[in-house]
Steps between C-alpha positions, in 0.01 A plus 500: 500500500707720265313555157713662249598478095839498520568581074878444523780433685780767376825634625344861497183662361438373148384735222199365363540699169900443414585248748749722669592436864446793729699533807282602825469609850307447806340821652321491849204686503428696858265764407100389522419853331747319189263171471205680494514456096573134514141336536248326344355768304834515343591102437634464771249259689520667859554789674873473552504836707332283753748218486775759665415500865543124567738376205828649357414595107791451276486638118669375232599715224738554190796592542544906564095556458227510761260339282378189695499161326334336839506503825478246811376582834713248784488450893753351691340205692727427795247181631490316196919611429364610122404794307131585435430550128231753583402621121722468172402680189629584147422821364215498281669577212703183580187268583439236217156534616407873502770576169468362148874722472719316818837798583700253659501119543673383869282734715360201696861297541656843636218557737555156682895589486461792678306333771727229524740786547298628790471166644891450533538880590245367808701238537251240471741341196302547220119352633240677378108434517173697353 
């Protein structure tokens, strides 16, 4: 089961204070020793530093910044032909739930693109499962 608040669907990031679309880009994240800030402690529900030695972590950020809107950890899974939606996560300053003051609207929709991404790049066309 996939649980997940998916706020809107947009064509990029959505400014939640002017409404402005934000162009983006997908940033794979190699370095454990780089997670280590990413955990619960910090919003971010788990310790995505131990995510990295079984799943591919993929961040998505705004365009020409490293400042990470969310992330999703994947795994290829060549028995079922799918991708395995490990862990998917908006920032905290994007999480309707942790912030009164939401950045950016879309974080959600983008996370699921970019595994859907994955899943084609695996050639399993697009199936994905969590």
């Amino acid at each position: 089961m996939i649980n997940v608040i998916i706020d809107e669907f947009t064509p990029c990031l959505k400014d939640a204070k002017t409404g402005e679309l934000v162009q983006t880009e997908v940033i794979r994240i190699k370095r454990k020793t780089f997670l280590r800030k990413y955990n619960r402690k910090t919003g971010w529900y788990i310790n995505w530093a131990s995510l990295i030695t079984e799943n591919e972590i993929y961040a998505l950020v705004v365009e020409g910044s490293v400042d990470i809107q969310g992330l999703v950890a994947v795994a290829p899974d060549k028995n079922t032909n799918a991708l395995y939606i490990t862990w998917m996560c908006a920032s905290p300053d994007n999480n309707k739930l942790l912030s009164e003051d939401v950045k950016y609207f879309g974080v959600g929709g983008h996370l699921f693109a970019i595994a859907a991404q994955k899943s084609l790049e695996y050639g399993f066309g697009g199936f994905m499962y969590g």
